[in-house]
C-alpha positions, -999 to +999 in steps of 0.1 A: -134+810-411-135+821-447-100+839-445-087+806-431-104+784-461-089+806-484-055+810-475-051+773-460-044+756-495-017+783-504+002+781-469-001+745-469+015+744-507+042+763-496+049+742-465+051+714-493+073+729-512+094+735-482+094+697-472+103+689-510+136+714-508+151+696-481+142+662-495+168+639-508+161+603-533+179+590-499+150+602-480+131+577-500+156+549-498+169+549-460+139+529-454+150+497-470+186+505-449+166+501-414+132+490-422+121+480-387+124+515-373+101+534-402+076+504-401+073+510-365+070+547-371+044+540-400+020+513-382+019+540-351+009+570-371-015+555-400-030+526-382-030+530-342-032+566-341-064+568-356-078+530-334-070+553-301-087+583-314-120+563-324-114+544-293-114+575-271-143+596-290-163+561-279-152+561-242-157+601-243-183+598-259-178+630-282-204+647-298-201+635-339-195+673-353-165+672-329-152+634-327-153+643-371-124+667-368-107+646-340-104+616-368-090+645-395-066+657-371-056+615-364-054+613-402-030+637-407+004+629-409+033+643-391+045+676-399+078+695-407+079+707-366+083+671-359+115+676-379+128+703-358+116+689-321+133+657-329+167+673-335+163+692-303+157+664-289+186+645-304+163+619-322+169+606-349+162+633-375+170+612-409+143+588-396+117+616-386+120+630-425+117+599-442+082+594-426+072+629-426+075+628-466+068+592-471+035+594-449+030+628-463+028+611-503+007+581-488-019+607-473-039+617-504-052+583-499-054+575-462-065+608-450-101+608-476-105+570-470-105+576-427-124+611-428-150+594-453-153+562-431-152+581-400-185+603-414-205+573-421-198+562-387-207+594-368-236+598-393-223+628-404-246+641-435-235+678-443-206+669-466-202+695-492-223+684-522-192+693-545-167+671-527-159+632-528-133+606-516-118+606-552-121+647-553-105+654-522-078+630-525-075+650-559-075+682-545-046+669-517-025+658-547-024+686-558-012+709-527+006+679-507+024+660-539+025+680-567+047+706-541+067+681-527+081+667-561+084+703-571+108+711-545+123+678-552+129+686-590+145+724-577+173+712-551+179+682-583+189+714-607+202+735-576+215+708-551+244+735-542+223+765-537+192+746-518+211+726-495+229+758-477+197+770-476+178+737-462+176+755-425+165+791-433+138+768-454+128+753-421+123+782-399+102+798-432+078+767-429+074+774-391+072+814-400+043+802-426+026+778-403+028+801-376+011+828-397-015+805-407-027+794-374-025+833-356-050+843-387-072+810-379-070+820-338-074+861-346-103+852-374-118+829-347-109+848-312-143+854-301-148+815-301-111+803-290-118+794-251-150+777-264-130+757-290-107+743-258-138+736-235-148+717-263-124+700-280-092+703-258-096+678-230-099+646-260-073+663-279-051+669-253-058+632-242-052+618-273-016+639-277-003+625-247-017+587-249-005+583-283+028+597-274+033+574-247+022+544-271+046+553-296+071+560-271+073+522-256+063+503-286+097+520-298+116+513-268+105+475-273+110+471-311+128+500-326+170+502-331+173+525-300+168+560-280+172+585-308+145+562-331+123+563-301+121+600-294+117+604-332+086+579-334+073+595-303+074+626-319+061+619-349+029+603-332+020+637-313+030+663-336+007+660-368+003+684-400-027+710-386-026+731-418-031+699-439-058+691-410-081+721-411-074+727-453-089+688-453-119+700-427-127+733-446-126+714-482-154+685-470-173+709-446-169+744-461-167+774-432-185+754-402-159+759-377-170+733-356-155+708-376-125+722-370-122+725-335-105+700-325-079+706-349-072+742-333-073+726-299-050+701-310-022+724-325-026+747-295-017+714-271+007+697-291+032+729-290+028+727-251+033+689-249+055+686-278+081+713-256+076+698-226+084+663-239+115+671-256+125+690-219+119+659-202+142+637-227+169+660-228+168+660-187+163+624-189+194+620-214 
């Protein structure tokens, strides 16, 4: 696990950075234009995401070291492939940004203040000595916001040049995220079909319920089909770098805290797929 630790805040910076370059100030102020549809998108993801996870490591009853990293990987917010899967699936893309990077921002508080709460619930006591709530929420601002802004600030003083380049930008944040989690998998091979007997059956539960949830409490209250595929989406398709970079900063190189987090990017490619296949059949 130490290769992972060490290169997760550097990958995860540069995903950032990504997610800043093909920000807009519009990204920030489409919200106030439909406000319904990202306040649907918002409640789903911060607040009843992580309800059904705790729910379901109750019902499951999950052992704490593993229902832990089920919360961090709840916490998390969506991440750039939730961009791409909702324009395959002809969702509403400008929507699926806006909460990427607003829920993104609004992480550096919500993810510490849920993991924290979540370990004096579970009981967990092996918290790094070094780390706190205010730390790690420190230590997110600085790879999550300080790289977002700074991409930002460079398509401001380069709009021509970064906006023809917004899409080879996405594929290199799916090139880096894919290189971060085959060095996690390699670096952790020996243990991988252990991590899924584990972790995989609540993670792969919690994928698909939440992306149901979202699905129908879009098609009740949000605009229309395109703003529910994006919701959905955004629900079951959440930041894994950020994930295991939060797990290996509050619990150092145990692995098992970040178990479920593997499991959960391993299933949410599968079900992410599948789901956009079954919308565009559907549509």
């Amino acid at each position: 696990m130490e290769v992972v630790t060490k290169i997760a805040p550097l990958i995860l910076a540069l995903i950032m950075l990504g997610l800043g370059l093909g920000l807009k100030l519009e990204d920030f102020t489409r919200v106030f234009k439909t406000p319904k549809d990202f306040f649907i998108g918002l409640i789903s993801q911060l607040i009843i995401l992580p309800i059904v996870a705790y729910i379901l490591i109750l019902v499951l009853r999950t052992p704490p070291e593993i229902a832990i990293g089920v919360m961090i990987i709840a916490a998390a917010p969506g991440g750039v492939t939730s961009n791409i899967l909702t324009r395959f699936a002809n969702g509403d893309v400008a929507l699926s940004i806006s909460l990427t990077a607003i829920i993104s921002l609004i992480s550096i508080v919500t993810v510490p203040l849920i993991v924290f709460t979540s370990a004096d619930l579970f009981e967990i006591t092996n918290i790094s000595q070094n780390i706190s709530m205010t730390g790690i929420a420190m230590k997110m601002f600085l790879v999550v916001t300080v790289p977002v802004f700074l991409g930002m600030i460079i398509r401001k003083f380069a709009e021509n040049f970064v906006a023809s380049k917004v899409e080879m930008f996405n594929k290199l944040n799916m090139v880096f995220f894919a290189i971060f989690f085959v060095a996690a998998f390699y670096e952790e091979r020996d243990n991988l079909i252990n991590f899924i007997v584990q972790a995989g059956l609540i993670a792969l539960i919690l994928n698909l319920t939440m992306m149901a949830i979202a699905y129908y409490l879009a098609k009740t209250f949000a605009s229309g089909v395109q703003q529910q595929k994006c919701i959905a989406l955004e629900c079951g398709l959440q930041n894994g770098t950020l994930a295991i970079f939060v797990s290996t900063q509050i619990f150092g190189t145990d692995i098992l805290y970040a178990i479920p987090t593997g499991a959960y990017a391993f299933i949410m490619y599968i079900t992410g797929f599948i789901f956009v296949y079954f919308l565009k059949n559907k549509s």
